[in-house]
PyMOL Python script that loads the backbone (N, CA, C, O; Angstrom):
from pymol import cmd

cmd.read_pdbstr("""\
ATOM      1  N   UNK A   1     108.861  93.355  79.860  1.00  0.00           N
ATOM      2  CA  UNK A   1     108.849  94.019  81.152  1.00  0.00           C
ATOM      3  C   UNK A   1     107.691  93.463  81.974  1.00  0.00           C
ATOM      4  O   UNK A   1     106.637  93.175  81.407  1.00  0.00           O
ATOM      5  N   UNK A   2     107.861  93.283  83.431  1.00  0.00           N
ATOM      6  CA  UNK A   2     106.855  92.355  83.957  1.00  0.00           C
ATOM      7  C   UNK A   2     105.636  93.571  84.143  1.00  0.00           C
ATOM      8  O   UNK A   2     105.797  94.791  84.128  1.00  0.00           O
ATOM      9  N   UNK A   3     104.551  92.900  84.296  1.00  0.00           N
ATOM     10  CA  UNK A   3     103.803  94.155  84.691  1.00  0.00           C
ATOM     11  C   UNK A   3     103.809  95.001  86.091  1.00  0.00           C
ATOM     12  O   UNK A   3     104.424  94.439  86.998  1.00  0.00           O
ATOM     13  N   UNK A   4     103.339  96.008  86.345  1.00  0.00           N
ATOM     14  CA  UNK A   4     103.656  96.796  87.432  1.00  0.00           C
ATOM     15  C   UNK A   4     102.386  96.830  88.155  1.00  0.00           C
ATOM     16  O   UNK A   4     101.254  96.912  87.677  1.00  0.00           O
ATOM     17  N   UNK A   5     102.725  96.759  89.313  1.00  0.00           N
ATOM     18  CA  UNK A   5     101.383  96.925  90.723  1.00  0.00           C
ATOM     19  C   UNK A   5     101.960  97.579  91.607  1.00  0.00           C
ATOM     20  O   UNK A   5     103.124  97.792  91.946  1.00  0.00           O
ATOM     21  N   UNK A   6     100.382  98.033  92.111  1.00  0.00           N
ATOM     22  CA  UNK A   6     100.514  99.409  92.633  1.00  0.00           C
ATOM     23  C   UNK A   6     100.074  98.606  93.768  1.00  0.00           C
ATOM     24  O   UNK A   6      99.355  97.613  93.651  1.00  0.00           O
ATOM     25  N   UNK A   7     100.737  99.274  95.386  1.00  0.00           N
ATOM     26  CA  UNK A   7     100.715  98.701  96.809  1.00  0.00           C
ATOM     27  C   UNK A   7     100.289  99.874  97.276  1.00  0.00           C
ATOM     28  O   UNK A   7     100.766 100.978  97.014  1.00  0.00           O
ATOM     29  N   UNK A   8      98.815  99.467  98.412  1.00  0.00           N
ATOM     30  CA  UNK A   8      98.121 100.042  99.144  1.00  0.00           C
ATOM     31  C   UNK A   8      98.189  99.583 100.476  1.00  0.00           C
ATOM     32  O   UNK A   8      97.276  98.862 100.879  1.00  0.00           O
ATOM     33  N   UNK A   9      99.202  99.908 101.288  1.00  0.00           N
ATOM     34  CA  UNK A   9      99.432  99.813 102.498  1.00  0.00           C
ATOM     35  C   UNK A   9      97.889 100.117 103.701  1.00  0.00           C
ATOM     36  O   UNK A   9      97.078 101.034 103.833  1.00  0.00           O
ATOM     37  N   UNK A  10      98.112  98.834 104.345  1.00  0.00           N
ATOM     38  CA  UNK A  10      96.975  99.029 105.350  1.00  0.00           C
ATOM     39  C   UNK A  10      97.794  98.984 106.871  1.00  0.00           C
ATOM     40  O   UNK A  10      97.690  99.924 107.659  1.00  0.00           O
ATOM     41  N   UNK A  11      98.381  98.114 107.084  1.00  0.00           N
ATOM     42  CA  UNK A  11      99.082  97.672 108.220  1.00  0.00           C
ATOM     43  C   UNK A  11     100.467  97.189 108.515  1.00  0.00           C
ATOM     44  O   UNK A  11     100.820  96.113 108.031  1.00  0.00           O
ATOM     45  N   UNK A  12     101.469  98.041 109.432  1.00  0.00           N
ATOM     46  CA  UNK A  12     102.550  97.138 109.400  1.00  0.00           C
ATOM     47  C   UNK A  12     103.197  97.044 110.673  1.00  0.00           C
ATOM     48  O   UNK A  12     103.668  98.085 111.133  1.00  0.00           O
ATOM     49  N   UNK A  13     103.272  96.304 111.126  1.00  0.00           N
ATOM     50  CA  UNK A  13     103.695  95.616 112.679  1.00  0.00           C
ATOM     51  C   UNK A  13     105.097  94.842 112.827  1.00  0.00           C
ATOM     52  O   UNK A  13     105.418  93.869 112.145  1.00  0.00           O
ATOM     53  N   UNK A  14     105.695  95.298 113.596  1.00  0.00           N
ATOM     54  CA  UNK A  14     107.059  94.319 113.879  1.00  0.00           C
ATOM     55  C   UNK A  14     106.883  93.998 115.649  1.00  0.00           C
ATOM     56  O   UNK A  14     106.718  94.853 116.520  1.00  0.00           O
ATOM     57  N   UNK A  15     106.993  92.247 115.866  1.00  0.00           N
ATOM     58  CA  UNK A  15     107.155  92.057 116.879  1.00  0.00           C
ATOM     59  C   UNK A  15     108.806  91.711 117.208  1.00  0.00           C
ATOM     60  O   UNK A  15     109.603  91.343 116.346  1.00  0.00           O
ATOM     61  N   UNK A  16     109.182  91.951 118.905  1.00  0.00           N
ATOM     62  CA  UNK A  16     109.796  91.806 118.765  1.00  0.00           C
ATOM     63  C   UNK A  16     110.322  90.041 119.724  1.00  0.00           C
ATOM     64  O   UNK A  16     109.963  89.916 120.895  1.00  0.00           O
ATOM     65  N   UNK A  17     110.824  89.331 119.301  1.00  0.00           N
ATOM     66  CA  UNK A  17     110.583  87.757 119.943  1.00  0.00           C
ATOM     67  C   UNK A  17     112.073  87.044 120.431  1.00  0.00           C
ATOM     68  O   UNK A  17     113.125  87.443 119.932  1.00  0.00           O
ATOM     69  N   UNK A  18     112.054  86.121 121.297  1.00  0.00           N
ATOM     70  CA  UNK A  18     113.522  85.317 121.748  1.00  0.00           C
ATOM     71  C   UNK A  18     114.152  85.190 119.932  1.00  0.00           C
ATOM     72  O   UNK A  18     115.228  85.483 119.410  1.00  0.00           O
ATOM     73  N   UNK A  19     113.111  84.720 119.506  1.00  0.00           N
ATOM     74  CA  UNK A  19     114.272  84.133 117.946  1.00  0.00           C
ATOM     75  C   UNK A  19     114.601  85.184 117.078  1.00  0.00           C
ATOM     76  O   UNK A  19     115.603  85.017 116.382  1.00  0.00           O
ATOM     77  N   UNK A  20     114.006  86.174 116.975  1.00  0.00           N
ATOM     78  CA  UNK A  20     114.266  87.229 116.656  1.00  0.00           C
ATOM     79  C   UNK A  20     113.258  88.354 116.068  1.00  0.00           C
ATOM     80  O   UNK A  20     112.763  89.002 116.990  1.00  0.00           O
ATOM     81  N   UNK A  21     112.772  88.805 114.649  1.00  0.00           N
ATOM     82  CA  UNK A  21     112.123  89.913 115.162  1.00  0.00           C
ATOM     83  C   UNK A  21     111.034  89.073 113.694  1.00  0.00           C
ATOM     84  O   UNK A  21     111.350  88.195 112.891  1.00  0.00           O
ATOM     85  N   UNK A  22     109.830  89.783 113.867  1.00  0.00           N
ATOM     86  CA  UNK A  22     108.742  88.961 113.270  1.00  0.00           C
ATOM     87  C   UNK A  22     107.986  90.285 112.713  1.00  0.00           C
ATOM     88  O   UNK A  22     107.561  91.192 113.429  1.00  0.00           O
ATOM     89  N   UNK A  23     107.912  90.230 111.509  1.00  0.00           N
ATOM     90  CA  UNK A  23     107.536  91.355 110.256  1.00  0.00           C
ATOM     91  C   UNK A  23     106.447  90.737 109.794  1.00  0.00           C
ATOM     92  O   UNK A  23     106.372  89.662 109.199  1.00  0.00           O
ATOM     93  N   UNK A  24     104.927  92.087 110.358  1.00  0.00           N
ATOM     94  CA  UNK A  24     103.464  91.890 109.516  1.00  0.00           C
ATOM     95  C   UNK A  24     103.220  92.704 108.910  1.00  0.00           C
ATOM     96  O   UNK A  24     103.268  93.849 109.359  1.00  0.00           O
ATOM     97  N   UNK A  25     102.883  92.453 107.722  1.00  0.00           N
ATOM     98  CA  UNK A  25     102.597  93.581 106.668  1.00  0.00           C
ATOM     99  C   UNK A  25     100.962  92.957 106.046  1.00  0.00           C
ATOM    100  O   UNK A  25     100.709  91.759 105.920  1.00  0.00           O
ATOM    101  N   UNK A  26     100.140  93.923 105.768  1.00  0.00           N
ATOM    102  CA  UNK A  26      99.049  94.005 105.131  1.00  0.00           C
ATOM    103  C   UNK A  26      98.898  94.706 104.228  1.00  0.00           C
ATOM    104  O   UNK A  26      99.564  95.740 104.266  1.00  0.00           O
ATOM    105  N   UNK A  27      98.285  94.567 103.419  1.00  0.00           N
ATOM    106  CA  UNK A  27      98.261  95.612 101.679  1.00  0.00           C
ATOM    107  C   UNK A  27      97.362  95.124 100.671  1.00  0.00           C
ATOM    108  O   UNK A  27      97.177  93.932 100.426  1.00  0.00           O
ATOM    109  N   UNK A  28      96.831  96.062 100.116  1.00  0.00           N
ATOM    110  CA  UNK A  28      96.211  95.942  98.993  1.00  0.00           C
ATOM    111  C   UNK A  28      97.102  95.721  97.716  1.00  0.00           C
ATOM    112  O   UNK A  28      98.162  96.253  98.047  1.00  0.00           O
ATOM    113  N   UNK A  29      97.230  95.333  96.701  1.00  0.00           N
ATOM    114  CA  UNK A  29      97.411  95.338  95.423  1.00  0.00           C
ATOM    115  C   UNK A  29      96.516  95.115  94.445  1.00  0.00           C
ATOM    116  O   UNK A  29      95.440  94.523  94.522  1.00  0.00           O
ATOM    117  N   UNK A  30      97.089  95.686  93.412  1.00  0.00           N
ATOM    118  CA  UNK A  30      95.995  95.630  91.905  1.00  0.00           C
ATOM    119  C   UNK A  30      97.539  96.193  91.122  1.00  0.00           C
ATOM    120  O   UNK A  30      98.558  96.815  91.421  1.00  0.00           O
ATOM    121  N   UNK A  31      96.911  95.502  89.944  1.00  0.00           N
ATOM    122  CA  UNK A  31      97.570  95.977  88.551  1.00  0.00           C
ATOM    123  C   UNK A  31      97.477  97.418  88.665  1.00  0.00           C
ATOM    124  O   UNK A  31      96.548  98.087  89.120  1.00  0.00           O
ATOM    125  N   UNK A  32      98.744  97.845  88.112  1.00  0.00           N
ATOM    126  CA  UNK A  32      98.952  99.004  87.375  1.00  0.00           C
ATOM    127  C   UNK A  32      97.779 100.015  86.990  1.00  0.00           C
ATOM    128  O   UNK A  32      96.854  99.207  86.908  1.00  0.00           O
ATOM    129  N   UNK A  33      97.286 101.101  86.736  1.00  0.00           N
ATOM    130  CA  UNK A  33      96.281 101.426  86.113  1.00  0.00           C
ATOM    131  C   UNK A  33      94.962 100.789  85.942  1.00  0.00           C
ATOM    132  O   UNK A  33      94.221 100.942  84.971  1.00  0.00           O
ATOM    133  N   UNK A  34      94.664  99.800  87.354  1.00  0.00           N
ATOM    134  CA  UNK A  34      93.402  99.194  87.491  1.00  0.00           C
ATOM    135  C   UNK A  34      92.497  99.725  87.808  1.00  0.00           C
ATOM    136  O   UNK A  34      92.812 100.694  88.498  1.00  0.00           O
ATOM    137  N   UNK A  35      91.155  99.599  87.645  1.00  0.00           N
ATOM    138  CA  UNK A  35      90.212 100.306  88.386  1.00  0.00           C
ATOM    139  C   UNK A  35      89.545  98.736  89.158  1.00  0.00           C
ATOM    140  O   UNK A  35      89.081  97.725  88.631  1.00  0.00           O
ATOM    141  N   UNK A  36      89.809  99.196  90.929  1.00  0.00           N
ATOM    142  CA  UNK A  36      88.674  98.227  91.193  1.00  0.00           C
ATOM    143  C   UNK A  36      89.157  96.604  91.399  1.00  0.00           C
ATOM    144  O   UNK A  36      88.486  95.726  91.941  1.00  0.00           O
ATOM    145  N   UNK A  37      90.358  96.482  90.876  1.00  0.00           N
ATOM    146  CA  UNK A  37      90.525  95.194  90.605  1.00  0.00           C
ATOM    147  C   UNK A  37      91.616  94.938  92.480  1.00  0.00           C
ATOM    148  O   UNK A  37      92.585  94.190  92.353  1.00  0.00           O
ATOM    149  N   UNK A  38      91.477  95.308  93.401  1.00  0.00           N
ATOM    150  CA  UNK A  38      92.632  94.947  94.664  1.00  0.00           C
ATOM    151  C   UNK A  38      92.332  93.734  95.295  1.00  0.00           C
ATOM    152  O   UNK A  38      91.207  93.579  95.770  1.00  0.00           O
ATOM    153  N   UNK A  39      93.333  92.687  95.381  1.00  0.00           N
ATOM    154  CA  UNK A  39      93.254  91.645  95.934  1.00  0.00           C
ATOM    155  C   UNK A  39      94.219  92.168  97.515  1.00  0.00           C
ATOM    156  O   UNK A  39      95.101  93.021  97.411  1.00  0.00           O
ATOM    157  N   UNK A  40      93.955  91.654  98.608  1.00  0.00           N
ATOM    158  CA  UNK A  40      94.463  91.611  99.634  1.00  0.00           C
ATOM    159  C   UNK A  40      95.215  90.977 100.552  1.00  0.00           C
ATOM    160  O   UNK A  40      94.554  89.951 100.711  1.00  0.00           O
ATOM    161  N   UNK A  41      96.176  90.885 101.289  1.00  0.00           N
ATOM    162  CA  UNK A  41      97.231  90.152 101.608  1.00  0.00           C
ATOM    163  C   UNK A  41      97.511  90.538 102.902  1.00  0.00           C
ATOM    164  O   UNK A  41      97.069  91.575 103.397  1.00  0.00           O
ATOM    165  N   UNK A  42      98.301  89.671 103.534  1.00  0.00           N
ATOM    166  CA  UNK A  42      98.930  89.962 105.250  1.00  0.00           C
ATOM    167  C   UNK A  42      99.788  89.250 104.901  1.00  0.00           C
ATOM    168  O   UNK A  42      99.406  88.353 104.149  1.00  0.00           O
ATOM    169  N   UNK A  43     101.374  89.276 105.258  1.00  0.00           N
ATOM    170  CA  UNK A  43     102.801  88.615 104.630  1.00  0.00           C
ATOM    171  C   UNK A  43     102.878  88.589 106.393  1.00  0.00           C
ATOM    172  O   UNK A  43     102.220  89.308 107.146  1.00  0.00           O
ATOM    173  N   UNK A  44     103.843  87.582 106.764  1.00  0.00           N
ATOM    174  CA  UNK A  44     104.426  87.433 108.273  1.00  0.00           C
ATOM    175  C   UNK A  44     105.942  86.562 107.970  1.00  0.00           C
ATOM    176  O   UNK A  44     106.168  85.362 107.820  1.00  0.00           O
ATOM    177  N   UNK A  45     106.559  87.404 107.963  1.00  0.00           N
ATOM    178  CA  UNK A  45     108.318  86.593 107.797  1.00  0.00           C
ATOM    179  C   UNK A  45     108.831  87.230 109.118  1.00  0.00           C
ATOM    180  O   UNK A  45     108.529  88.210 109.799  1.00  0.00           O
ATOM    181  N   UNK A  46     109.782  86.184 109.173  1.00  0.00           N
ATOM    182  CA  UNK A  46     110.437  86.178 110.408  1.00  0.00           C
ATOM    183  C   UNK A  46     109.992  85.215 111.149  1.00  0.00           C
ATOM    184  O   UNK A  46     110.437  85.199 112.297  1.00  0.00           O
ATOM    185  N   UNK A  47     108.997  84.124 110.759  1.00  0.00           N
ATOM    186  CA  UNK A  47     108.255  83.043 111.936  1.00  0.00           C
ATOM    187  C   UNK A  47     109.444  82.093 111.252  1.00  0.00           C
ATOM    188  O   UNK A  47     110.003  82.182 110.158  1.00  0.00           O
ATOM    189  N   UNK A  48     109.604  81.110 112.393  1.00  0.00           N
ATOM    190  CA  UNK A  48     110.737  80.069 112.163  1.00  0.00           C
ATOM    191  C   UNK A  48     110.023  78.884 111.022  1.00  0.00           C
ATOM    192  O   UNK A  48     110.992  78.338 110.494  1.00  0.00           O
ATOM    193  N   UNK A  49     109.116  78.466 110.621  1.00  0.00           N
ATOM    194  CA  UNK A  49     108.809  77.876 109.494  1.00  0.00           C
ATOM    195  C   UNK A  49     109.062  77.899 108.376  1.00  0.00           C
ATOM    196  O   UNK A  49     109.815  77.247 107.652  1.00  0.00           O
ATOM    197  N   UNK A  50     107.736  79.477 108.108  1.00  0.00           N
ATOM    198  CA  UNK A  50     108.713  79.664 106.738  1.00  0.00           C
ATOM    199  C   UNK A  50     107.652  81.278 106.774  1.00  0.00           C
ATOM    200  O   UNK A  50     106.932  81.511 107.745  1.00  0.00           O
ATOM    201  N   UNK A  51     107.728  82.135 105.701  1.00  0.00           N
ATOM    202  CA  UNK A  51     106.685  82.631 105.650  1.00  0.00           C
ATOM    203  C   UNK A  51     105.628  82.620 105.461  1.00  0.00           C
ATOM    204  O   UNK A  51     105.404  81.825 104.548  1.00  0.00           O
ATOM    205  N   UNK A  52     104.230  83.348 106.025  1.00  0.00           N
ATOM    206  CA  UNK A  52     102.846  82.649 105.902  1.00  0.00           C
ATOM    207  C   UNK A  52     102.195  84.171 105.424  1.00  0.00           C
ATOM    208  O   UNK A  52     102.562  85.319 105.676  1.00  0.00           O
ATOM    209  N   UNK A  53     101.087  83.642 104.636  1.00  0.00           N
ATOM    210  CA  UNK A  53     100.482  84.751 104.325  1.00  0.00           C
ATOM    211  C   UNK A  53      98.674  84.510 104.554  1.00  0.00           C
ATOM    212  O   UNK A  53      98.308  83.389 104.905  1.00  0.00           O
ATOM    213  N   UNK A  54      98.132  85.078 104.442  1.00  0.00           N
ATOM    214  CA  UNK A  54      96.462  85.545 104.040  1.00  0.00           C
ATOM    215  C   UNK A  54      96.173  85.831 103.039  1.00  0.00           C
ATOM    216  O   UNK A  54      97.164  86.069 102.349  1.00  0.00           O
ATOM    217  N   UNK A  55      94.893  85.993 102.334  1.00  0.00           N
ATOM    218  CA  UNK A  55      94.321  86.535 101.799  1.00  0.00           C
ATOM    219  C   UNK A  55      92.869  87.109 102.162  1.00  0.00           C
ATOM    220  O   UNK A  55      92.107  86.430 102.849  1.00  0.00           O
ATOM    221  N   UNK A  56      92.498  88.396 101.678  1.00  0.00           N
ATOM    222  CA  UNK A  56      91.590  88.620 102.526  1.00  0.00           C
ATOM    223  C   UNK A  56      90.402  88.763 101.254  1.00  0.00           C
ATOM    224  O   UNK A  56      90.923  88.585 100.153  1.00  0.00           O
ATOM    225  N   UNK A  57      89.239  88.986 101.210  1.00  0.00           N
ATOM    226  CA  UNK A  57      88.324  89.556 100.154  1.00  0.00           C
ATOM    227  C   UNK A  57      87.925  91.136 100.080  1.00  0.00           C
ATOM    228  O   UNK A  57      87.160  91.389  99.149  1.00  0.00           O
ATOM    229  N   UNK A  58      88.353  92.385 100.995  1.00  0.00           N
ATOM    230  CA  UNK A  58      87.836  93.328 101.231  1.00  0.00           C
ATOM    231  C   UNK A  58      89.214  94.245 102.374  1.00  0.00           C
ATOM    232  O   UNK A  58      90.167  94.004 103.115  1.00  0.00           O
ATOM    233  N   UNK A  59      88.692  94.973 102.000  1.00  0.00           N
ATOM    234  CA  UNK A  59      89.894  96.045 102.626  1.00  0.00           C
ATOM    235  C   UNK A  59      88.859  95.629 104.113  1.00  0.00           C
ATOM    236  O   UNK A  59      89.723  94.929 104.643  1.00  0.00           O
ATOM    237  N   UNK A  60      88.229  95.596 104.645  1.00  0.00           N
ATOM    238  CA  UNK A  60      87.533  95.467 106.227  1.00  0.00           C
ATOM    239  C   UNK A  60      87.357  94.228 106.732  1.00  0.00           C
ATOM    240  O   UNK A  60      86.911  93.911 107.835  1.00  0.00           O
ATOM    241  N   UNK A  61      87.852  93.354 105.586  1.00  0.00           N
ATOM    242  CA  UNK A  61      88.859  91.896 106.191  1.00  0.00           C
ATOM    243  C   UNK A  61      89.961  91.856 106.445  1.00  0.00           C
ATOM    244  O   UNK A  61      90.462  91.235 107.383  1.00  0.00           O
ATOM    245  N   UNK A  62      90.621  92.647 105.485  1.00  0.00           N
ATOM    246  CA  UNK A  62      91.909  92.629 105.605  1.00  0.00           C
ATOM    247  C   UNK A  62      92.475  93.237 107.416  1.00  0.00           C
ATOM    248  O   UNK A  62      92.983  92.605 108.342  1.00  0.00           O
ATOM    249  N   UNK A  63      92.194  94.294 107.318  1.00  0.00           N
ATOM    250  CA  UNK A  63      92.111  95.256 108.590  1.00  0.00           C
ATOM    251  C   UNK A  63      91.953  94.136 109.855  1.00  0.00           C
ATOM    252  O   UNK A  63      92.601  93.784 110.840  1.00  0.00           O
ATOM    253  N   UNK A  64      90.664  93.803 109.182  1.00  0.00           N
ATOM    254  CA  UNK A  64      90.457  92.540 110.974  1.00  0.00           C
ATOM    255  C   UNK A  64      91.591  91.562 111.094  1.00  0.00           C
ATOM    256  O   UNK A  64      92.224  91.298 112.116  1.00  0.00           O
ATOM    257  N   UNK A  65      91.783  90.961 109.627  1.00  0.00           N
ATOM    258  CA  UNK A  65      92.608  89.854 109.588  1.00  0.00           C
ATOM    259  C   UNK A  65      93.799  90.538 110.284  1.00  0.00           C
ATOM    260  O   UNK A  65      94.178  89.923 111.281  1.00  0.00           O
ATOM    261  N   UNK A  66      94.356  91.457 110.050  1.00  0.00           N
ATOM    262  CA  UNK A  66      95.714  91.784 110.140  1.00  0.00           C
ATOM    263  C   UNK A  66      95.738  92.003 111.877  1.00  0.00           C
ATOM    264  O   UNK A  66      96.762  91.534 112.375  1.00  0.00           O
ATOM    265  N   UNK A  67      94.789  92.631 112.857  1.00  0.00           N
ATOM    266  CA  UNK A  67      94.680  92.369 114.180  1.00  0.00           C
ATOM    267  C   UNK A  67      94.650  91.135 114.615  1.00  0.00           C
ATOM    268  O   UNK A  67      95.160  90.985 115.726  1.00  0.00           O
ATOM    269  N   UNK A  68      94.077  89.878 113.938  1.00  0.00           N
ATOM    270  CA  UNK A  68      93.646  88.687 113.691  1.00  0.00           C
ATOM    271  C   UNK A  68      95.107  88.048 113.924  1.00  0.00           C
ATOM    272  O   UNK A  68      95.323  87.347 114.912  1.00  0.00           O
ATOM    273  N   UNK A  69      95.914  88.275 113.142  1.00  0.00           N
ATOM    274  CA  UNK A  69      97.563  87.558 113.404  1.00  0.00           C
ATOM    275  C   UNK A  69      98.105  88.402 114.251  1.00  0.00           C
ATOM    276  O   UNK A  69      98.893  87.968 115.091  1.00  0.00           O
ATOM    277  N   UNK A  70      97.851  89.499 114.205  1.00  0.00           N
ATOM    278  CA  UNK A  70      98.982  90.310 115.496  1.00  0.00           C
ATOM    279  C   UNK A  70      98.564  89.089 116.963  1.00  0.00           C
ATOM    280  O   UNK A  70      99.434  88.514 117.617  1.00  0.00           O
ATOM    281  N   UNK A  71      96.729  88.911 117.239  1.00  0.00           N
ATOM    282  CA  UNK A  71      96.715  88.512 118.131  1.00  0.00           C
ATOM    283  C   UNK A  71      97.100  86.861 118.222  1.00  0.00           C
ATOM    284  O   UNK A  71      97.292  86.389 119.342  1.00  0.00           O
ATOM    285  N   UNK A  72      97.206  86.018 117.064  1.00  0.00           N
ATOM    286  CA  UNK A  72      97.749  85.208 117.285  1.00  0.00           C
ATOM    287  C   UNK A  72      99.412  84.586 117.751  1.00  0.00           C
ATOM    288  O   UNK A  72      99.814  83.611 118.386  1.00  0.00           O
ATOM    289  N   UNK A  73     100.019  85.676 117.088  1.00  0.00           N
ATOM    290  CA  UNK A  73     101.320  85.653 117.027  1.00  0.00           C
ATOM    291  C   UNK A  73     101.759  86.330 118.587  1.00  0.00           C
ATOM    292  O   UNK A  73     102.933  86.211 118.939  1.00  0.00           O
ATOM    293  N   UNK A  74     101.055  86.832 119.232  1.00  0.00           N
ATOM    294  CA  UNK A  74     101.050  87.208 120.660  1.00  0.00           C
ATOM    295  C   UNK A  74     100.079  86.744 121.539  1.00  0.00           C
ATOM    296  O   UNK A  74      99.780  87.270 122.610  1.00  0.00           O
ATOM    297  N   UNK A  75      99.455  85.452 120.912  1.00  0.00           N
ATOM    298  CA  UNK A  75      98.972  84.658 122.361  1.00  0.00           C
ATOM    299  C   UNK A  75      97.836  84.674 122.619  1.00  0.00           C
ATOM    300  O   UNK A  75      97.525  83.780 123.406  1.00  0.00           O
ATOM    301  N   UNK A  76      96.830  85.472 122.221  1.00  0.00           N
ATOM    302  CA  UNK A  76      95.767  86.240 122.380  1.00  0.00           C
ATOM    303  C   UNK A  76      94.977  86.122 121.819  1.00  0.00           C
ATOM    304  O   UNK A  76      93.951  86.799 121.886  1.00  0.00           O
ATOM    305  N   UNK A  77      95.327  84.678 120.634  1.00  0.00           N
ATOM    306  CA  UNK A  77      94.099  84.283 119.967  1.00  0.00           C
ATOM    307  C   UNK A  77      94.052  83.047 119.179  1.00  0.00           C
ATOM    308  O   UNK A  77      95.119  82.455 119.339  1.00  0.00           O
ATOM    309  N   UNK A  78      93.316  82.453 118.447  1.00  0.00           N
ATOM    310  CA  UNK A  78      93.457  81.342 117.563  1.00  0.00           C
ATOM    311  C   UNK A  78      94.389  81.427 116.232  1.00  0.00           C
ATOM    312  O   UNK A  78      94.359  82.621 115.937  1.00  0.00           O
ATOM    313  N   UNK A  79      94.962  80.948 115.564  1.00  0.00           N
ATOM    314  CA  UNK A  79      95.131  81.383 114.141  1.00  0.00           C
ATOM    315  C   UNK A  79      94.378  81.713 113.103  1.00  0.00           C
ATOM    316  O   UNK A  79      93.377  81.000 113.037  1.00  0.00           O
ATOM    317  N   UNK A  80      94.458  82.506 112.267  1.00  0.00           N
ATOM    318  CA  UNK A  80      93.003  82.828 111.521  1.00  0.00           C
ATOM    319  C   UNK A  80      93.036  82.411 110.586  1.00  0.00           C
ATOM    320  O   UNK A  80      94.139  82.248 110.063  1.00  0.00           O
ATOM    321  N   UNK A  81      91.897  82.047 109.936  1.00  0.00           N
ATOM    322  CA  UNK A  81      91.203  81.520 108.854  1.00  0.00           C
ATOM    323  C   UNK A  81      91.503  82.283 107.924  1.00  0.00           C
ATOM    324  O   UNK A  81      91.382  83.500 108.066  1.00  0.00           O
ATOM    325  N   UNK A  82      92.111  81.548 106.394  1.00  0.00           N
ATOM    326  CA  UNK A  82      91.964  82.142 105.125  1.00  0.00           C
ATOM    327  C   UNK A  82      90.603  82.869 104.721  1.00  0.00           C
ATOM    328  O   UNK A  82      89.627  82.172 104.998  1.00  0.00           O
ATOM    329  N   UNK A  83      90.362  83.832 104.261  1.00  0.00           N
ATOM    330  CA  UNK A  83      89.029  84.549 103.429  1.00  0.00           C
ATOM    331  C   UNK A  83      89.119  83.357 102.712  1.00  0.00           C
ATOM    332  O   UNK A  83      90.094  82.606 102.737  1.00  0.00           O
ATOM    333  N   UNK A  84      87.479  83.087 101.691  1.00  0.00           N
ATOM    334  CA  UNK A  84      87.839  82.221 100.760  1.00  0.00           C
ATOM    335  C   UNK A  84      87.600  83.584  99.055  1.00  0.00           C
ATOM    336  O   UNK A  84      86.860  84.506  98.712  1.00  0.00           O
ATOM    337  N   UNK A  85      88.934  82.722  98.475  1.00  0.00           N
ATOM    338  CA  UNK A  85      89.413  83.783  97.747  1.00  0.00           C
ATOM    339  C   UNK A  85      87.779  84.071  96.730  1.00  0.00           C
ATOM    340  O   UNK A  85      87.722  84.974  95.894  1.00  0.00           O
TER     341      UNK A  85
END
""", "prot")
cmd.dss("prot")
cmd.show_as("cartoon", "prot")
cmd.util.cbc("prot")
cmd.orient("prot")
């Protein structure tokens, strides 16, 4: 059985665009019954490439990061920089 992780929702945004509709999600995860152990993420599907993600080091990266692509993906800003893991 694979192991199980537990999702800590921070952020979730849908734009809506000519090609069609563009899904941001941000979240914590950790193993199952972890203490302490959450790595952080921002997922963006729906961009015509392919899907792109982040990683962040801290739930108060994550948070920025995740305003961080809203404002890129609407014009309003640079693309953002990976955390380094």
């Amino acid at each position: 059985m694979p192991d199980q992780m537990t999702l800590y929702p921070i952020a979730d945004d849908v734009l809506f665009a000519p090609g069609g509709k563009v899904v941001i999600r941000t979240y914590g995860v950790a193993p199952a019954g972890s203490a302490g152990a959450v790595s952080y993420r921002t997922w963006v599907t729906g961009v015509r490439d392919r899907p792109r993600y982040w990683r962040w080091g801290h739930f108060e990266d994550a948070a920025r990061g995740h305003r961080s692509v809203l404002e890129w993906l609407t014009g309003r800003g640079p693309q953002p920089a990976q955390a380094p893991s």
